[in-house]
C-alpha positions in Angstrom: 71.9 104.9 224.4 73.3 103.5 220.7 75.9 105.1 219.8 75.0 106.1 216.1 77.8 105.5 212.9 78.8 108.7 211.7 81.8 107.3 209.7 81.3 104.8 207.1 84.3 103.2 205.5 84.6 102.9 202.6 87.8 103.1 200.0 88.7 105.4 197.0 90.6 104.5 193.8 93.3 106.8 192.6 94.9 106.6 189.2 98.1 108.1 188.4 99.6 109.3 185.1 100.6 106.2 184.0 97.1 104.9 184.9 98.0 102.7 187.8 95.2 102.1 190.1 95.9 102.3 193.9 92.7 101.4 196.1 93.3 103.5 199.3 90.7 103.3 202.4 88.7 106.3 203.3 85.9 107.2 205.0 82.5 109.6 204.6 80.3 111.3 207.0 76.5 110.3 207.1 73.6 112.9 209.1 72.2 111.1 211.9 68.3 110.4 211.8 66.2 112.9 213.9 65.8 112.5 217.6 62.6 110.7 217.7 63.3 108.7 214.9 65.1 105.4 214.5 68.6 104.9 215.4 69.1 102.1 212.8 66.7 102.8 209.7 65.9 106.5 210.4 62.2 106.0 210.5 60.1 106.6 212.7 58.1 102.9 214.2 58.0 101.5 217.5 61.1 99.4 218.3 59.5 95.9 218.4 58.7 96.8 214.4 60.7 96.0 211.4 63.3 98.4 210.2 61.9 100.2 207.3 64.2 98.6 204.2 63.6 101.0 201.3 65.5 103.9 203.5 68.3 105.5 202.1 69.7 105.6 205.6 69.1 102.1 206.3 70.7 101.1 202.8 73.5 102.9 202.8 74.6 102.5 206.4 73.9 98.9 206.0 76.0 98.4 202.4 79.0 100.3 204.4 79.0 97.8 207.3 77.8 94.5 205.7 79.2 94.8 202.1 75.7 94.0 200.8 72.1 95.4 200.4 69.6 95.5 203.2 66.7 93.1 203.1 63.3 92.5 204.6 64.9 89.5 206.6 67.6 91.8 207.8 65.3 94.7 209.1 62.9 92.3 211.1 65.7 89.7 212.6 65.6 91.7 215.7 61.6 91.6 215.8 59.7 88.8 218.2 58.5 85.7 215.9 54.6 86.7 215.9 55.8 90.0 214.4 58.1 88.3 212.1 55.4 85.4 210.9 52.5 88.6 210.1 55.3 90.6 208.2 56.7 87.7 205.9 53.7 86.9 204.9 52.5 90.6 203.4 55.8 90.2 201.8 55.3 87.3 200.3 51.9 88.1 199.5 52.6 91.2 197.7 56.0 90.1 195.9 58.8 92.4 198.0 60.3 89.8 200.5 63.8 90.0 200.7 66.2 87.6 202.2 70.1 87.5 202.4 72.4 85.5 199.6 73.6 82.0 199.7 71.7 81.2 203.3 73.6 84.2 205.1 72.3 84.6 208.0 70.2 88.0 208.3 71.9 90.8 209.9 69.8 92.3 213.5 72.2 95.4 214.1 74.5 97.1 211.8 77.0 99.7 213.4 74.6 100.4 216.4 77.3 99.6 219.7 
């Protein structure tokens, strides 16, 4: 079974007196998803499906691994083609595809081992 992120790294700034900045690395606790839910995006959908994208799970684990925002191209790179091809094109059809900056290459499993 995945082994679910439950500590997201991150970093905190701390100014002194003087006002010097000092970046210093942290870390923050995130709930797990339910059981029968999603170990990646926290919804439930069968796994052969697209992560679901708008999550606030899904977003925020993904921006504390990746050091960007999730996108439609991310949550479907682990589906099969056919599934990808019918799911682009609603999204293209209806104006919210998504894809990764400067031809990145779309990201199939964020801090899942």
């Amino acid at each position: 079974m995945p082994k679910i992120i439950k500590e997201l790294p991150s970093t905190v700034t701390e100014v002194d007196a003087d006002g010097r900045a000092t970046i210093k690395p942290m870390s923050w606790k995130l709930v797990p998803p339910p059981k029968d839910h999603c170990l990646v995006c926290a919804r439930k959908h069968p796994p052969e499906d697209p992560h679901d994208v708008q999550q606030i799970y899904y977003q925020t684990c993904f921006q504390a691994m990746v050091g960007r925002p999730a996108t439609w191209a991310d949550a479907m790179a682990h589906c099969s083609d056919k599934i990808k091809r019918v799911w682009t094109e609603v999204l293209h059809k209806t104006g919210h595809w998504s894809e990764p900056p400067n031809g990145e290459a779309p990201v199939k499993h964020h801090g899942v081992e």
